[in-house]
N, CA, C and O of each residue as an XYZ file, in Angstrom:
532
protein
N     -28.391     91.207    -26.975
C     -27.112     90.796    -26.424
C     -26.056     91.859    -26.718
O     -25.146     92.072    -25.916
N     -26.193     92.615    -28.018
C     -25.264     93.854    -28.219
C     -25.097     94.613    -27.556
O     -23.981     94.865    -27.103
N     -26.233     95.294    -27.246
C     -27.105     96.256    -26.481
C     -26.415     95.933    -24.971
O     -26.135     96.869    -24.221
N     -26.246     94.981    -24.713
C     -25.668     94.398    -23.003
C     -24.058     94.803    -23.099
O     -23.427     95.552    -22.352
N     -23.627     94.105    -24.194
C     -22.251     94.780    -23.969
C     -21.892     96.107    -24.268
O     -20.867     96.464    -23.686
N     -22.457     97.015    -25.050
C     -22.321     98.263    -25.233
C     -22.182     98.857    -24.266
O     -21.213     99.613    -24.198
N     -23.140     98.740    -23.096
C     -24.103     99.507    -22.338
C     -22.953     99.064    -21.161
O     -23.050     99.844    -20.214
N     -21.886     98.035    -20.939
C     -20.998     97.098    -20.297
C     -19.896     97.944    -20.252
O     -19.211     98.588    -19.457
N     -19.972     97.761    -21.059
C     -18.595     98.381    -22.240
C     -18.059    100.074    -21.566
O     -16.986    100.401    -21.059
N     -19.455    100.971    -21.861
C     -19.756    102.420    -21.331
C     -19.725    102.623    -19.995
O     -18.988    103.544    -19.641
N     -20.386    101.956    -19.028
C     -20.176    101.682    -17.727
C     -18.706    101.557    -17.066
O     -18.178    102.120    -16.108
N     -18.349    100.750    -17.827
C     -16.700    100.198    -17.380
C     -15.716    101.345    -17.921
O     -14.656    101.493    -17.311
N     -15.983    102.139    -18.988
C     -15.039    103.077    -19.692
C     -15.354    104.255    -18.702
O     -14.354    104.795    -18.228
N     -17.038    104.927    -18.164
C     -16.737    105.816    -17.335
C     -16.485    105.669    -15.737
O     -16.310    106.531    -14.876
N     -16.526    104.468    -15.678
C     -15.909    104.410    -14.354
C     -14.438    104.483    -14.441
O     -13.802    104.902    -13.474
N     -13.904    104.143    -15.422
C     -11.963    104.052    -15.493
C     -12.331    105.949    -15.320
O     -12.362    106.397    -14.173
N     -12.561    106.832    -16.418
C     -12.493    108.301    -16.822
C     -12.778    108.818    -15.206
O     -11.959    109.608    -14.738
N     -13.923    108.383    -14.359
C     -14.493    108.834    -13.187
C     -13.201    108.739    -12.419
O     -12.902    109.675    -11.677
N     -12.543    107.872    -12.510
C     -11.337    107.535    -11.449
C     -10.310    108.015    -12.269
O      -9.356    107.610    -11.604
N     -10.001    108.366    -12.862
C      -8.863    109.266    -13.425
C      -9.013    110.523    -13.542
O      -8.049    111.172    -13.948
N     -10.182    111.154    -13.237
C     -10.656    112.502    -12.937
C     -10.526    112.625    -11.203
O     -10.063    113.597    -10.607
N     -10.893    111.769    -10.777
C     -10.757    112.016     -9.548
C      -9.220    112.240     -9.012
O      -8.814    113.095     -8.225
N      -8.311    110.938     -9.858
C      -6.679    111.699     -9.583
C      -6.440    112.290     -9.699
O      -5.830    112.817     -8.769
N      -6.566    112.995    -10.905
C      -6.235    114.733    -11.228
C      -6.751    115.173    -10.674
O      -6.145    116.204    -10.380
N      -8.016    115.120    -10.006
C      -8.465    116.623     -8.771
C      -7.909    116.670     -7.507
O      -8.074    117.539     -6.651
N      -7.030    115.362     -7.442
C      -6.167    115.120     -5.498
C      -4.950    115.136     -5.841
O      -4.266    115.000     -4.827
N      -3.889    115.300     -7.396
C      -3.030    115.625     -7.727
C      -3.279    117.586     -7.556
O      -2.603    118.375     -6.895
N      -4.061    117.757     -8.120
C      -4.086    119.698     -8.122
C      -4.438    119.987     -7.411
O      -4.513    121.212     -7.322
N      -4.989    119.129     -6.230
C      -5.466    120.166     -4.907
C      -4.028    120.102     -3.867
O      -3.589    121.044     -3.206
N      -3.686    119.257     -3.917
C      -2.416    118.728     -3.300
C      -1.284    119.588     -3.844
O      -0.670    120.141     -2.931
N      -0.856    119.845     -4.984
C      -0.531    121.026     -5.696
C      -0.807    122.184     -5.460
O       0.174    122.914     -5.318
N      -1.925    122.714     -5.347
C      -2.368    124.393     -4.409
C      -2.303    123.989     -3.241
O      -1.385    124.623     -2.721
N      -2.816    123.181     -2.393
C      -2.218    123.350     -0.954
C      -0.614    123.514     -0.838
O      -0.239    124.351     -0.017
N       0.343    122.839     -1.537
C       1.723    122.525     -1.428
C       2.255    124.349     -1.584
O       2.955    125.021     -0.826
N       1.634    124.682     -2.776
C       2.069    126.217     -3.124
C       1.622    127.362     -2.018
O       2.358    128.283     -1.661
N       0.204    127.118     -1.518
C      -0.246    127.766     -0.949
C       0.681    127.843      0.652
O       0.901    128.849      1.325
N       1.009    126.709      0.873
C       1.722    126.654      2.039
C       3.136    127.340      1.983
O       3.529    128.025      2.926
N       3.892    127.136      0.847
C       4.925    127.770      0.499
C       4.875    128.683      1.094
O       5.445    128.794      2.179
N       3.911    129.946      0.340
C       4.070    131.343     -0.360
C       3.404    131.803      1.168
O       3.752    132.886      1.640
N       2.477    130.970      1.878
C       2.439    131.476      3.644
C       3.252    131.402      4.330
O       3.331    132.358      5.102
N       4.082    130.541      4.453
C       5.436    130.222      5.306
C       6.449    131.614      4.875
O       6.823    132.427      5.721
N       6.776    131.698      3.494
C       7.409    132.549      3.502
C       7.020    134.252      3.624
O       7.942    135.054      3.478
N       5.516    134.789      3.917
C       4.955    135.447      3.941
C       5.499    136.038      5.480
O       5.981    137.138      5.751
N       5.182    134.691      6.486
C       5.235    134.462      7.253
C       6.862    135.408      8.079
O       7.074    136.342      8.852
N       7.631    134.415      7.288
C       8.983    134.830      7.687
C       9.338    136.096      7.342
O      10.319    136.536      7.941
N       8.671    137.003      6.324
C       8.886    138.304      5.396
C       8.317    139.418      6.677
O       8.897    140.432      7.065
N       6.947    138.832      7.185
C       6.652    139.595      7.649
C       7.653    139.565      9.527
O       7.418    140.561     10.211
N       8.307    138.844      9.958
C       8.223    138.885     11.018
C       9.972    139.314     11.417
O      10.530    139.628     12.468
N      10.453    139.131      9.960
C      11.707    139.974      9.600
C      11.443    141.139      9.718
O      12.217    141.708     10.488
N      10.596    141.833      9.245
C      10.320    143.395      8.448
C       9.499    143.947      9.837
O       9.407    145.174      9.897
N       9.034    143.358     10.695
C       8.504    143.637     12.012
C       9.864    144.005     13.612
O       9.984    144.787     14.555
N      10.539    142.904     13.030
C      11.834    142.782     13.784
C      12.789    144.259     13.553
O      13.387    144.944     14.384
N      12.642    144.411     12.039
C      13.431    145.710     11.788
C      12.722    147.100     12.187
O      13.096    148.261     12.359
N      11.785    146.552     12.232
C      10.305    147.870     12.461
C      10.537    148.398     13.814
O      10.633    149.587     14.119
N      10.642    147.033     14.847
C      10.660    147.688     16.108
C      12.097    148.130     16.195
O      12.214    148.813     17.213
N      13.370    148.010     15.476
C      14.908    148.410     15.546
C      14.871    150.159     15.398
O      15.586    151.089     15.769
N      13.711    150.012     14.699
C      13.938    151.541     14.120
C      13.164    152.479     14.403
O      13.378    153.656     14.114
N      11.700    151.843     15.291
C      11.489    152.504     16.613
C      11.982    153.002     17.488
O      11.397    153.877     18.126
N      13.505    152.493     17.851
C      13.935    152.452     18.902
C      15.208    153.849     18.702
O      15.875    154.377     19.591
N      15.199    154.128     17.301
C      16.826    155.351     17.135
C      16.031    156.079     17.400
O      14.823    155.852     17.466
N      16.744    157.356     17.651
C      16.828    158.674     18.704
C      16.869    159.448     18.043
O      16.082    160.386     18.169
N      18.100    159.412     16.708
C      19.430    160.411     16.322
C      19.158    159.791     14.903
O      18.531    158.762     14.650
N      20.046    161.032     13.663
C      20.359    160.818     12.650
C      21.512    159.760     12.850
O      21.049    158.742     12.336
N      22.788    159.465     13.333
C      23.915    158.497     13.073
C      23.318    157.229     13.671
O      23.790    156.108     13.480
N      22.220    157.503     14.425
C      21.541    155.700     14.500
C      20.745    154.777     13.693
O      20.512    153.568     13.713
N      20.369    155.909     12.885
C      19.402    155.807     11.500
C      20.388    155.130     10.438
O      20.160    154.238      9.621
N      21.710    155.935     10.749
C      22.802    155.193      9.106
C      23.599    154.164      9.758
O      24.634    153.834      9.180
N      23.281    153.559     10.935
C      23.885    152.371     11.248
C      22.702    151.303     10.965
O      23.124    150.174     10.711
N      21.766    151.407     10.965
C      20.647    150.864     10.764
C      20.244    150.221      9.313
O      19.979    149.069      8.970
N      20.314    151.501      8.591
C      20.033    151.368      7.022
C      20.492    150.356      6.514
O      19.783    149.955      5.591
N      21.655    149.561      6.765
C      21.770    148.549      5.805
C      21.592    147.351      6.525
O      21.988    146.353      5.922
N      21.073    147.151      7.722
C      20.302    146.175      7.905
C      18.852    146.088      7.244
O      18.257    145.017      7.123
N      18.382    147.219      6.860
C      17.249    147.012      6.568
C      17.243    146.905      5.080
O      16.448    146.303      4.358
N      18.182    147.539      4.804
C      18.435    146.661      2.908
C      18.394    145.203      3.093
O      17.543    144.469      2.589
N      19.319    144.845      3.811
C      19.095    143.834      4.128
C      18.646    142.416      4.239
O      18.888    141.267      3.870
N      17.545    143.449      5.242
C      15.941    142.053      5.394
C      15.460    142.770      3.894
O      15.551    141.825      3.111
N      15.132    143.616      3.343
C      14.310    143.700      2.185
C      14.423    142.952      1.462
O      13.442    142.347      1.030
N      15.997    142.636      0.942
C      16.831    141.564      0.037
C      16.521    140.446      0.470
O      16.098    139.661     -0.378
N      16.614    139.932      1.991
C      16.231    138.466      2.381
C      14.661    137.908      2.436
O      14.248    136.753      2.547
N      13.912    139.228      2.311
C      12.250    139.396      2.399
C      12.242    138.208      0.579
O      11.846    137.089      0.255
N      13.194    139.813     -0.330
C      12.522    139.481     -2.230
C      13.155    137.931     -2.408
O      12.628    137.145     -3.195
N      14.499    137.510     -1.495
C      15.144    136.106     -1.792
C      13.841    135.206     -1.388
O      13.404    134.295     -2.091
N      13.300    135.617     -0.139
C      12.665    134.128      0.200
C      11.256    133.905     -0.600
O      10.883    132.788     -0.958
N      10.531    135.089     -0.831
C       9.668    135.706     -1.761
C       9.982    134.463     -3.200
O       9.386    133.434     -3.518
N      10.868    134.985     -3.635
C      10.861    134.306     -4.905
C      11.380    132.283     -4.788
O      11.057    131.198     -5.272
N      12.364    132.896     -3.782
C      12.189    130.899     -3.497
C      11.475    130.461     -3.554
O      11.511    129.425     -4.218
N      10.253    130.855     -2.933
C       8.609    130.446     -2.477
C       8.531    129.885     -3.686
O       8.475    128.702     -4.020
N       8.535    131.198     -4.502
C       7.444    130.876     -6.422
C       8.464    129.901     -6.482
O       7.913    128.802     -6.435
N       9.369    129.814     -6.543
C      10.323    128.868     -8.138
C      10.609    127.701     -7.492
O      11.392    127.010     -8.142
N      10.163    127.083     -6.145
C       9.771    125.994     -5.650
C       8.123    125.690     -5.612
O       7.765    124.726     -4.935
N       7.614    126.085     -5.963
C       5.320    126.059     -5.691
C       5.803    125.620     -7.790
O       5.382    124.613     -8.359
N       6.634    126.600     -8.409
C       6.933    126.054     -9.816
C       6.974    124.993    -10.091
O       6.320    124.289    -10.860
N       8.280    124.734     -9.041
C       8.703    123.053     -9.720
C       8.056    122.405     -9.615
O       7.902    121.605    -10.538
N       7.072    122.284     -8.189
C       6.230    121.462     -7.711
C       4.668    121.394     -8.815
O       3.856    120.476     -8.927
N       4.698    122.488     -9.363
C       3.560    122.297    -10.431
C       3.816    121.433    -11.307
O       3.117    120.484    -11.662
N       5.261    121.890    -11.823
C       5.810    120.897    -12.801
C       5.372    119.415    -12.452
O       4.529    118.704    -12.999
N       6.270    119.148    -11.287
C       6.188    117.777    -11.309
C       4.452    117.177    -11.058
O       4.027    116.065    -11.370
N       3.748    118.215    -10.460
C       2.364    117.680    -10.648
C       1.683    117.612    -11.991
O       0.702    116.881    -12.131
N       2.220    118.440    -13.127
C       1.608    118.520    -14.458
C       1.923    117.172    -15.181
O       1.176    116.606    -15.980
N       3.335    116.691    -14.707
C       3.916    115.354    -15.113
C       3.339    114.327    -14.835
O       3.292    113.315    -15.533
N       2.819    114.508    -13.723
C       1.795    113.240    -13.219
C       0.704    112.938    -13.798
O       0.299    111.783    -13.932
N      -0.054    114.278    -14.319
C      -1.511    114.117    -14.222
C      -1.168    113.983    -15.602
O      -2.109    113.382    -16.120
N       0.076    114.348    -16.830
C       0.089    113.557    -18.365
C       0.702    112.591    -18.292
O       0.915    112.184    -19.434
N       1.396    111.564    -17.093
C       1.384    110.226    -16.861
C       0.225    109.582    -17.007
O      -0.025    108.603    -17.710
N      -0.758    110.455    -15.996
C      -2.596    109.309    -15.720
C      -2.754    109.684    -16.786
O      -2.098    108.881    -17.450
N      -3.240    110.459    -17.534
C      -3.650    110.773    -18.968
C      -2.739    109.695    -20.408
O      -3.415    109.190    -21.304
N      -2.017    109.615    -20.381
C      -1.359    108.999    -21.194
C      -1.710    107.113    -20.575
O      -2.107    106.207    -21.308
N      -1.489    107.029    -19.473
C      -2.372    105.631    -18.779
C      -3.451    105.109    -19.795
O      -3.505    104.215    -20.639
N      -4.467    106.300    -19.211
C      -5.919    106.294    -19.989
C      -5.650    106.072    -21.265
O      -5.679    104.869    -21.527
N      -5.363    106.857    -22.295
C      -5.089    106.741    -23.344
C      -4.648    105.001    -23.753
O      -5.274    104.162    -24.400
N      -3.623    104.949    -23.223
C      -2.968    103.433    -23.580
C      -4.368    102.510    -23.088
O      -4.853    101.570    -23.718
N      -4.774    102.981    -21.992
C      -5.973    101.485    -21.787
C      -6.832    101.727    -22.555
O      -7.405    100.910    -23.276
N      -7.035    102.967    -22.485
C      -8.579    102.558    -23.412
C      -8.142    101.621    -24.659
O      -8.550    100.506    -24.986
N      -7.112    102.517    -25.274
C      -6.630    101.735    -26.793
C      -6.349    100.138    -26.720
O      -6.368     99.353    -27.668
N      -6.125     99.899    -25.567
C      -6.142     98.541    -25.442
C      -6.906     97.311    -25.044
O      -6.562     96.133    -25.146
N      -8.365     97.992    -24.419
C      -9.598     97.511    -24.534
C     -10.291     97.615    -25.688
O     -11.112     96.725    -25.911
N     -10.136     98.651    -26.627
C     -10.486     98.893    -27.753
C     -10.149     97.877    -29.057
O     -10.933     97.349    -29.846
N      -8.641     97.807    -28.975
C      -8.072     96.578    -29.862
C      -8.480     95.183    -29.330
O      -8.261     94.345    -30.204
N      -8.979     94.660    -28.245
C      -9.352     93.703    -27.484
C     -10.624     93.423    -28.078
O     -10.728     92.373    -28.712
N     -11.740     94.289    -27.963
C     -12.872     94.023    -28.025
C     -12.650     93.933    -29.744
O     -13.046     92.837    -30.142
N     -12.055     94.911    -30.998
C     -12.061     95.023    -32.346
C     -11.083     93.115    -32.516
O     -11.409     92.427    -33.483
N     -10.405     92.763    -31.887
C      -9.984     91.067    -32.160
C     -10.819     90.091    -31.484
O     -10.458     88.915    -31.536
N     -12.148     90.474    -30.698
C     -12.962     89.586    -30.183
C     -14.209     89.693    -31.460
O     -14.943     88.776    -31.828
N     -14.179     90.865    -31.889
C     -15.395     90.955    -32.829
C     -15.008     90.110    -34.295
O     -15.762     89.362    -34.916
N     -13.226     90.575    -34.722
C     -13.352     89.736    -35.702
C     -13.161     88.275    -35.594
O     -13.102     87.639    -36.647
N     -13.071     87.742    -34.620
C     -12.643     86.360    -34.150
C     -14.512     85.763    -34.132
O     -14.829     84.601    -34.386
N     -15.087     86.403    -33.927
C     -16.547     86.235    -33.600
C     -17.089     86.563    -35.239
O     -18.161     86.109    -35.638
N     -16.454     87.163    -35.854
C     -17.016     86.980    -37.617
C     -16.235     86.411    -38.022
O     -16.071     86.928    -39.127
N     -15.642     85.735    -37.941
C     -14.380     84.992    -38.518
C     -14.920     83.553    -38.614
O     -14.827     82.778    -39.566
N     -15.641     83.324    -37.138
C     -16.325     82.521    -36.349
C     -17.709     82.201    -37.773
O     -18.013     81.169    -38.371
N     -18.028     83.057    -37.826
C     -19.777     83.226    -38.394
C     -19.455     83.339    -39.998
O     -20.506     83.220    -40.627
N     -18.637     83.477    -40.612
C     -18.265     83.296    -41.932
C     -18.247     81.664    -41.811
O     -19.302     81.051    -41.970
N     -17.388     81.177    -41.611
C     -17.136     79.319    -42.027
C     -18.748     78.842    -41.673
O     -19.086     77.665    -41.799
Protein backbone atom coordinates (compact mmCIF):
# COMPACT_ATOMS: atom_id res chain seq x y z
CA UNK A 1 0.00 0.00 0.00
CA UNK A 2 3.19 2.34 0.55
CA UNK A 3 4.68 1.38 -2.46
CA UNK A 4 1.13 2.69 -4.27
CA UNK A 5 1.37 5.96 -2.86
CA UNK A 6 4.98 6.62 -3.38
CA UNK A 7 4.89 5.56 -6.84
CA UNK A 8 1.31 8.17 -6.80
CA UNK A 9 2.98 10.58 -5.18
CA UNK A 10 6.16 10.59 -8.08
CA UNK A 11 3.80 10.41 -10.93
CA UNK A 12 1.80 13.41 -9.77
CA UNK A 13 5.12 15.47 -8.73
CA UNK A 14 6.56 14.80 -12.40
CA UNK A 15 3.75 15.58 -14.13
CA UNK A 16 3.36 19.15 -12.11
CA UNK A 17 7.73 19.56 -13.03
CA UNK A 18 6.70 18.19 -16.85
CA UNK A 19 4.21 21.10 -17.04
CA UNK A 20 6.26 23.68 -15.59
CA UNK A 21 9.07 22.84 -17.89
CA UNK A 22 6.99 23.00 -20.61
CA UNK A 23 6.06 26.84 -19.52
CA UNK A 24 9.39 27.84 -19.40
CA UNK A 25 10.15 26.46 -22.88
CA UNK A 26 6.86 28.66 -24.49
CA UNK A 27 7.88 31.55 -22.10
CA UNK A 28 11.72 31.52 -23.87
CA UNK A 29 10.75 30.68 -27.16
CA UNK A 30 8.22 33.43 -27.20
CA UNK A 31 11.06 35.54 -25.77
CA UNK A 32 13.59 34.78 -28.84
CA UNK A 33 10.96 35.05 -31.30
CA UNK A 34 9.84 38.58 -29.63
CA UNK A 35 13.77 39.65 -29.79
CA UNK A 36 14.39 38.06 -32.89
CA UNK A 37 11.64 40.02 -34.51
CA UNK A 38 12.83 43.20 -32.98
CA UNK A 39 16.44 43.18 -34.07
CA UNK A 40 14.83 42.11 -37.94
CA UNK A 41 12.44 44.86 -38.13
CA UNK A 42 14.99 47.14 -37.20
CA UNK A 43 17.65 45.56 -39.46
CA UNK A 44 15.11 45.96 -41.79
CA UNK A 45 14.59 49.70 -41.50
CA UNK A 46 18.71 50.22 -41.14
CA UNK A 47 19.06 48.66 -44.17
CA UNK A 48 16.52 50.38 -46.39
CA UNK A 49 17.57 53.84 -44.90
CA UNK A 50 21.29 53.24 -45.79
CA UNK A 51 20.02 51.96 -49.37
CA UNK A 52 17.86 55.15 -49.76
CA UNK A 53 21.09 57.19 -49.03
CA UNK A 54 23.11 54.81 -51.30
CA UNK A 55 21.08 55.52 -54.27
CA UNK A 56 21.28 59.72 -53.17
CA UNK A 57 24.81 59.42 -53.60
CA UNK A 58 24.79 57.59 -56.73
CA UNK A 59 23.21 60.19 -58.13
CA UNK A 60 26.08 63.50 -57.29
CA UNK A 61 28.13 64.52 -60.17
CA UNK A 62 30.37 67.19 -58.34
CA UNK A 63 32.39 67.76 -55.16
CA UNK A 64 29.62 70.64 -53.67
CA UNK A 65 26.91 67.82 -54.14
CA UNK A 66 28.85 65.45 -52.08
CA UNK A 67 28.96 68.28 -48.99
CA UNK A 68 25.31 68.86 -49.29
CA UNK A 69 24.80 65.31 -48.90
CA UNK A 70 27.19 64.42 -46.05
CA UNK A 71 25.11 65.24 -43.33
CA UNK A 72 22.29 63.47 -44.37
CA UNK A 73 24.17 60.59 -44.28
CA UNK A 74 25.49 61.22 -40.71
CA UNK A 75 22.37 61.28 -40.32
CA UNK A 76 20.74 57.95 -41.29
CA UNK A 77 24.01 56.43 -39.65
CA UNK A 78 22.85 58.07 -36.26
CA UNK A 79 19.14 56.98 -36.99
CA UNK A 80 20.58 53.39 -38.32
CA UNK A 81 22.91 53.14 -34.32
CA UNK A 82 19.38 54.86 -32.56
CA UNK A 83 17.12 52.21 -33.92
CA UNK A 84 19.93 49.50 -33.62
CA UNK A 85 20.10 49.93 -30.01
CA UNK A 86 16.28 50.51 -29.36
CA UNK A 87 15.98 47.07 -30.83
CA UNK A 88 18.50 45.61 -27.89
CA UNK A 89 17.17 47.67 -24.85
CA UNK A 90 13.57 46.70 -25.80
CA UNK A 91 14.38 42.44 -26.78
CA UNK A 92 16.17 43.51 -22.87
CA UNK A 93 13.27 44.47 -21.18
CA UNK A 94 11.32 41.92 -22.73
CA UNK A 95 13.83 39.25 -21.37
CA UNK A 96 13.44 40.79 -18.19
CA UNK A 97 9.98 40.54 -17.96
CA UNK A 98 10.20 36.91 -19.33
CA UNK A 99 12.93 35.96 -16.61
CA UNK A 100 10.18 37.31 -14.08
CA UNK A 101 7.79 34.95 -15.21
CA UNK A 102 9.58 31.88 -15.49
CA UNK A 103 10.90 32.80 -11.31
CA UNK A 104 7.10 33.38 -10.79
CA UNK A 105 6.41 29.46 -12.23
CA UNK A 106 9.45 28.44 -10.35
CA UNK A 107 8.66 29.94 -7.11
CA UNK A 108 4.76 28.39 -7.87
CA UNK A 109 6.51 25.01 -7.92
CA UNK A 110 8.42 25.54 -5.06
CA UNK A 111 5.38 26.71 -2.86
CA UNK A 112 3.32 23.54 -4.18
CA UNK A 113 5.47 21.12 -3.86
CA UNK A 114 6.13 22.40 -0.14
CA UNK A 115 2.66 22.22 0.28
CA UNK A 116 1.90 18.74 -0.80
CA UNK A 117 4.82 17.87 1.13
CA UNK A 118 3.50 19.36 4.55
CA UNK A 119 0.08 17.68 3.54
CA UNK A 120 1.20 14.31 3.07
CA UNK A 121 4.07 14.85 6.51
CA UNK A 122 0.27 15.87 8.63
CA UNK A 123 -1.49 12.86 6.94
CA UNK A 124 1.40 10.56 8.05
CA UNK A 125 1.45 11.89 11.54
CA UNK A 126 -2.31 11.90 11.91
CA UNK A 127 -2.05 8.18 10.62
CA UNK A 128 0.66 7.46 13.63
CA UNK A 129 -1.02 9.38 15.91
CA UNK A 130 -3.88 7.14 14.74
CA UNK A 131 -1.70 3.77 15.41
CA UNK A 132 -0.13 4.83 18.75
CA UNK A 133 -3.65 4.90 20.91
Amino acid sequence: MYQFNLNEQFSKTAGQFAEAAANVNRLALANAEKAFGLHLAALEENINATFAFAGELVDMRDAEALKTVWPKGLQVARANAERSLGAAQEAFAHTLKTHEAIGALAKNQFELAGEQVKAEVEKAAKAGAKAAK
